[in-house]
C-alpha positions in Angstrom: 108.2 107.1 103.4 106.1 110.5 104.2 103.1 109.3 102.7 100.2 107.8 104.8 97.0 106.8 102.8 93.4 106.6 103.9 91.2 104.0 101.6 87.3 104.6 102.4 85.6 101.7 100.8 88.4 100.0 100.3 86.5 96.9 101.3 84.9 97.3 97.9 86.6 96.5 93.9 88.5 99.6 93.1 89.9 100.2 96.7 90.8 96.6 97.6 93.1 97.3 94.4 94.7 100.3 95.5 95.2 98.8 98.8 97.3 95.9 97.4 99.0 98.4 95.1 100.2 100.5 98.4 101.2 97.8 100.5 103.1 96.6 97.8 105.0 99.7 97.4 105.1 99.5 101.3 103.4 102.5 101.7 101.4 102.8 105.2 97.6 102.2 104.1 94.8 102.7 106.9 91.5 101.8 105.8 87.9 102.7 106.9 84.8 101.0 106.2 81.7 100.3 108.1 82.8 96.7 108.5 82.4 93.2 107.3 84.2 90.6 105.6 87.5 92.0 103.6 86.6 89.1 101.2 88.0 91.6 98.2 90.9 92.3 99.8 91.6 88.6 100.7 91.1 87.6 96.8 93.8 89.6 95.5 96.0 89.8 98.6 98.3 87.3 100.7 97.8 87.2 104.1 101.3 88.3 104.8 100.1 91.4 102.9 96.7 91.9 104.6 98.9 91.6 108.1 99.7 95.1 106.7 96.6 97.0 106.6 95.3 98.4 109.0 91.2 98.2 108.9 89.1 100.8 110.9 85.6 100.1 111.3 83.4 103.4 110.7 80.8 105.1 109.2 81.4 107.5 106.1 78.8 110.1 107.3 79.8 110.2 110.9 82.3 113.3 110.7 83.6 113.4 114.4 84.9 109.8 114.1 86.3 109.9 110.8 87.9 113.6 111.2 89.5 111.3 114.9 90.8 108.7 112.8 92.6 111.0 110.3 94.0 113.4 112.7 95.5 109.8 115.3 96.1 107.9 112.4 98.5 111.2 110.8 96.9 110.8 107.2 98.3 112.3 104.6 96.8 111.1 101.2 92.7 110.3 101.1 91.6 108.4 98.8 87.8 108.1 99.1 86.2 105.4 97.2 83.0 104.9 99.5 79.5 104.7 97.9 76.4 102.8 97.1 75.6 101.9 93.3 73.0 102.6 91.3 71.0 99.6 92.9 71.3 100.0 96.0 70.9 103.7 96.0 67.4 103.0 93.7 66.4 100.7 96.8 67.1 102.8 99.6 67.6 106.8 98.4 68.1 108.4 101.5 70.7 106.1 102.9 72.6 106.3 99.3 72.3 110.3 99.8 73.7 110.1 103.6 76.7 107.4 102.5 77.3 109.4 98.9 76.5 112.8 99.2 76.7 113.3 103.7 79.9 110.8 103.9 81.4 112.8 100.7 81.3 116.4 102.8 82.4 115.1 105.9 85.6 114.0 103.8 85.8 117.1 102.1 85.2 119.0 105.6 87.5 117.1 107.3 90.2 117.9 105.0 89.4 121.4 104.8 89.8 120.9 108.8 93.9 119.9 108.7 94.8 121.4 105.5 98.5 121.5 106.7 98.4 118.0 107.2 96.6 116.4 104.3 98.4 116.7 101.1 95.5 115.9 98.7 92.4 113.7 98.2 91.1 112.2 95.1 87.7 110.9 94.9 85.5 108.7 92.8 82.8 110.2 90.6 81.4 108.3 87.5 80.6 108.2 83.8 77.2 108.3 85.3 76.8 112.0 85.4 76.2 111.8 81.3 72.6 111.7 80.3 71.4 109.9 76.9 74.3 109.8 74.7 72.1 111.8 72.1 72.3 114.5 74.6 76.1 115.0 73.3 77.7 115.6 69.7 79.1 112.7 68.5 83.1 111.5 69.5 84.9 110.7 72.7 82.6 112.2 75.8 84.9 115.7 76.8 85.6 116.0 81.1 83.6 119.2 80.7 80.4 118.0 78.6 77.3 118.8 80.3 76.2 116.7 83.4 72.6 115.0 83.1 72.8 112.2 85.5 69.9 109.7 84.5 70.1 108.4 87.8 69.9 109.4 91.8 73.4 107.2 91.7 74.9 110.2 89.1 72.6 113.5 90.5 74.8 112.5 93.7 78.4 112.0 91.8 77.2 115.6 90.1 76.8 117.1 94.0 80.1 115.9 95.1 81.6 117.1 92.0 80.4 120.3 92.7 81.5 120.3 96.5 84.8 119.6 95.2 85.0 122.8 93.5 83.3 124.7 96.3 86.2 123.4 99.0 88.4 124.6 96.8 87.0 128.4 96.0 86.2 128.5 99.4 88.8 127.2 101.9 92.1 125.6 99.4 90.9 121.9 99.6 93.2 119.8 96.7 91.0 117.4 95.4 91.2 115.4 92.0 87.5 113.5 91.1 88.2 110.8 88.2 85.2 109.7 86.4 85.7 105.6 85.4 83.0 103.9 83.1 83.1 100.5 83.4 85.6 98.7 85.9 85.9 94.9 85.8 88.6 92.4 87.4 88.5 90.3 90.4 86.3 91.8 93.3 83.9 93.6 90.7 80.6 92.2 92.3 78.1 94.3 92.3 76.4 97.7 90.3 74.9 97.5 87.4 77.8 96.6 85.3 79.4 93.9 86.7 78.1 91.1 84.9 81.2 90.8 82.4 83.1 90.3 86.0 80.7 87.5 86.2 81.4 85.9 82.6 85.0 85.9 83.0 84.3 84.0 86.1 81.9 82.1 84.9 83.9 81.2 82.2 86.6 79.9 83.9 84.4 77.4 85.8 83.1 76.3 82.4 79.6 77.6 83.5 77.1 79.4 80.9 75.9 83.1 81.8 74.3 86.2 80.5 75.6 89.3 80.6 72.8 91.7 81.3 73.2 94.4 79.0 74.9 95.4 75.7 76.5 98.4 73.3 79.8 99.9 73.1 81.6 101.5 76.6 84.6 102.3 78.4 86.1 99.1 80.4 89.1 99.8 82.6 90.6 96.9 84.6 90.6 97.7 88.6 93.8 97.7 89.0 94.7 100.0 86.1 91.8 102.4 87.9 93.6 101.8 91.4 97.0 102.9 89.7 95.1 106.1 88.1 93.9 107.2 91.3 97.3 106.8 93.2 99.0 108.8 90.2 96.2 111.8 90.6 97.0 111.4 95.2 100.5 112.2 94.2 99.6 115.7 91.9 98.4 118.3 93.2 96.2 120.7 91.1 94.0 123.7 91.6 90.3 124.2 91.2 89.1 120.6 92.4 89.3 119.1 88.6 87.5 116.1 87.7 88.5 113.8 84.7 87.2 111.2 82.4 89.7 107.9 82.4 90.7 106.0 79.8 90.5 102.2 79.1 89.4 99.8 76.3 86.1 101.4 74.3 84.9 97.8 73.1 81.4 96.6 72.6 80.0 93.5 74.4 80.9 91.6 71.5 84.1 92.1 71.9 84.1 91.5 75.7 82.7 87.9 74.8 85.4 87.6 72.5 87.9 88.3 74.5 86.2 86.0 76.9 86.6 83.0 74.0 90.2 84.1 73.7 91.5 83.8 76.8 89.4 80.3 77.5 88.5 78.7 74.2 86.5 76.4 75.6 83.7 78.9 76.9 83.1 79.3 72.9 79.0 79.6 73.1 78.8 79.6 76.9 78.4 83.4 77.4 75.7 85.3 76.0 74.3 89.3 76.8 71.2 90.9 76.5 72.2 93.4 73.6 70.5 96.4 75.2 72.9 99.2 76.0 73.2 101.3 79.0 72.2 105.3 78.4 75.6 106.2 78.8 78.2 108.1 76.0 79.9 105.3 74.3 83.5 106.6 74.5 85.7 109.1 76.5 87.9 111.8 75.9 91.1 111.2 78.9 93.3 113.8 77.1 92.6 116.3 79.9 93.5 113.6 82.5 97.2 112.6 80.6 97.9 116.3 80.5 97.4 116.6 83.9 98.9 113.6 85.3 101.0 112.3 82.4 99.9 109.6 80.1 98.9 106.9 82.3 98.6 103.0 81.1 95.6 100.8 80.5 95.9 97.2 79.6 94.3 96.0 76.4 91.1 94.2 76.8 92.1 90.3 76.2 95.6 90.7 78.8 92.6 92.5 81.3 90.5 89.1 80.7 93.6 86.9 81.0 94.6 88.8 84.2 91.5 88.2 85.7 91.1 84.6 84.7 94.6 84.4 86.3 93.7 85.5 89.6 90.4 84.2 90.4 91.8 81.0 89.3 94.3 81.4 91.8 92.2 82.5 94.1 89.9 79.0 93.7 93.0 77.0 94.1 93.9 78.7 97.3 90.2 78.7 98.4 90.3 82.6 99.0 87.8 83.3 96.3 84.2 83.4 97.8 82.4 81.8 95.1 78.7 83.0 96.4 79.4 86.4 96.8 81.3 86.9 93.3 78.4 85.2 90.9 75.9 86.7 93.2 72.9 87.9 91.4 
């Protein structure tokens, strides 16, 4: 196997998913994070397979110790999934802009440094560069509608976006950006949208919650977003694209629903606060399956049963860290 992957923020939803997906394809998987408890990674992942990772403790924005671990560590494949959300980067701006925007270049810069050596990167950007929905016609969201980031969270998606596409003109840096909406599935903890996480595990104790917004959006189970941004490591493109994915457009409804569908007796149990997010409701992923080929979302109610399934699993086998999932 050629292939050697870096994972930044893999201690977080999406990259504790593509970690599992790697080691199960036994690919080589390094990842780098500024430390802590790989309670994610342990949730969806069997200690025989964690014995397989290899975690490095550092910090995104420090470029001499990441650009170390790259060249020792012979990395082929970045994928960089490090950031703050929206809350945290509305708490503390100038650390969100030093992790999101400062940790992003020194990624960028560092693979601009070994060009020969790394293949490609893909990195996360977000539905949150779209403004107000009434801001665009109506219809699927296009990957090259206007960017009007309502937030500091999406002004600093828009700048890596952009530095994407300068690495490229500039010194031949592959990069793919993919742009998901809503992820949910086990490990989805925090941000603004992962209350419907919460319900499903919620539901599955047979507690009551409330979801804490409403409308119609994208969802897109993690590891279906995991499997996207493996799929985009392994093509290599020109001009430092970005793309909208695809998923299940529902409406919270229909997330409840599902919910009631998957555990009947939760019937009445979860509620939501019907106010939507400023956000498009739907997205256009044609660009992306031209690009990469069509790729595969599960429907909404088997990405609810899924999830059920493993935090279920993961109460049984006392891996799941019950605080930290429901936290607030």
């Amino acid at each position: 196997m050629d292939e050697r992957y870096l994972v930044t923020g893999a201690l977080g939803c999406v990259g504790a998913w593509a970690v599992r997906r790697l080691v199960r394809e036994g690919v080589p998987v390094w990842t780098y994070d500024l430390g802590g408890d790989p309670y994610r990674l342990r949730t969806i992942m069997t200690d025989e397979e964690l014995d397989q990772v290899r975690l490095i403790e550092g910090d995104i924005a420090d470029l001499d110790e990441f650009e170390r671990v790259v060249v020792e560590c012979g990395i082929t494949h970045i994928l960089h999934l490090a950031a703050m959300q929206v809350p945290l980067v509305r708490a503390d701006p100038v650390r969100g802009a030093k992790v999101n925007v400062v940790g992003s270049t020194v990624v960028f810069e560092t693979a601009a440094r070994h060009r020969d050596q790394i293949q490609n990167l893909v990195f996360a950007s977000s539905f949150g560069v779209y403004g107000d929905p009434e801001a665009y016609p109506p219809g699927p969201i296009a990957h090259d509608a206007p960017l009007l980031p309502p937030t500091l969270y999406g002004v600093f998606k828009q700048c890596n976006e952009g530095t994407a596409q300068v690495y490229w003109r500039e010194q031949s840096v592959h990069s793919i950006g993919l742009r998901p909406c809503v992820v949910y599935g086990p490990g989805r903890d925090q941000g603004w949208t992962s209350t419907p996480t919460k319900a499903m595990l919620a539901a599955a104790l047979g507690r009551e919650y409330e979801i804490t917004y409403g409308g119609t959006l994208v969802y897109h189970h993690a590891d279906d977003v995991a499997a996207a941004f493996i799929a985009a490591a392994r093509t290599k493109l020109e001009g430092g694209p970005v793309y909208n994915l695809g998923g299940s457009t529902v409406s919270m409804a229909q997330i409840v629903a599902a919910i009631e569908e998957v555990i009947p007796e939760s019937a009445g149990k979860i509620g939501f606060d019907p106010t939507p997010l400023p956000h498009p409701s739907s997205a256009d992923d044609s660009a992306l399956n031209q690009a990469l080929g069509p790729l595969q979302y599960r429907s909404l109610v088997q990405g609810v049963r899924d999830t059920v399934a493993v935090f279920r699993t993961a109460l049984e086998t006392g891996r799941l860290d019950l605080e930290r999932a429901l936290r607030a």
